[in-house]
N, C-alpha and C positions, 0 to 999 in steps of 0.2 A: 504494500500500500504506500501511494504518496505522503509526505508531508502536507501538502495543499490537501488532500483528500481526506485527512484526518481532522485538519483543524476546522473544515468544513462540520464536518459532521458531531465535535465537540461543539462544537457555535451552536449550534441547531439545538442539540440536545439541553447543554448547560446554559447558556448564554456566553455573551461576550467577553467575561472578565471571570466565568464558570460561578457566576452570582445565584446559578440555580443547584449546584453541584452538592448532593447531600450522600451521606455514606451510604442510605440506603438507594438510592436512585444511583449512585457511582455504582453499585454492585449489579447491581440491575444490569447498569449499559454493560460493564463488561462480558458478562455473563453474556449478555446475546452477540456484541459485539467480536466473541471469539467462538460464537456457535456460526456464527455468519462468517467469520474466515475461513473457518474448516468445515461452511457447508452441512453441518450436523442439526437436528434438532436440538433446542434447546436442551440440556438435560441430559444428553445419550452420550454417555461417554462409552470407547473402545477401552477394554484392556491390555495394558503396554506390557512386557517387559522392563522394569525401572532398573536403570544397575547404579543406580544412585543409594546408599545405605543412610541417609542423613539429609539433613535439611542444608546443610551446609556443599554439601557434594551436591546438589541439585542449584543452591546456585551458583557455583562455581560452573557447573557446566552450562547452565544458564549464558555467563559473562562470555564464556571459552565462545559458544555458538555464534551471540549476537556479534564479535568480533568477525566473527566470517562474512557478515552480512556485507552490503551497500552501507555507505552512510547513511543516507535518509530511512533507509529499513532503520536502523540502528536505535535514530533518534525519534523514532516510530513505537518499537519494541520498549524503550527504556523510560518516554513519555507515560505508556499505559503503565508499566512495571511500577514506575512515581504515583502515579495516579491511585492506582490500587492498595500502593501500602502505605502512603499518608491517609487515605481515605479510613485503612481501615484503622488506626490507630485514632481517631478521631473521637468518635461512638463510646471506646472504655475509658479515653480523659476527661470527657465529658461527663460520662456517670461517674466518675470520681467525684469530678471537680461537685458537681449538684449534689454528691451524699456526705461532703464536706458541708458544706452550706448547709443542708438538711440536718448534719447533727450540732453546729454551732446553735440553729434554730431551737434545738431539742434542751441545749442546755441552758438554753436564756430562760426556758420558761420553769 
């Protein structure tokens, strides 16, 4: 996929400065957003072979692959990778932060 064709379609989705962009609606797009590259139904995953034993070997092979790529692939693959995992760290600092407030509340009264 292009770079132009990506930020097309984040525009669309999020808005312009990603003003609409929330961790449940990020998950959302990616979800369909990589069923619709690999042409699969939402949902239907193939069973792989993984020879990755760890989270860490996985992205390491991750780095290793996307180095093969085009550059525009590159900064295609690494935009949604950012995408995904600031999004998803978002949602548990959040409820921290609220059930911090919530027991400050609890001990005023």
């Amino acid at each position: 996929m292009r770079l132009e064709e990506l930020k097309g379609i984040v525009k669309r989705e999020f808005g312009q400065r990603l003003e609409y962009a929330t961790p449940a609606n990020v998950q959302e797009f990616l979800v369909n957003f990589y069923a619709g590259l690999t042409r699969k139904r939402e949902g239907r995953f193939d069973i792989i072979e993984e020879r990755a034993s760890s989270y860490e070997e996985i992205v390491k092979e991750f780095l290793a692959e996307v180095l093969e790529h085009p550059s525009e692939n590159n900064i295609v693959l690494l935009w949604l990778l950012a995408l995904e995992l600031l999004f998803a760290v978002i949602e548990p600092m959040e409820r921290e932060r609220i059930g911090r407030f919530l027991n400050h509340l609890q001990e005023d009264v």
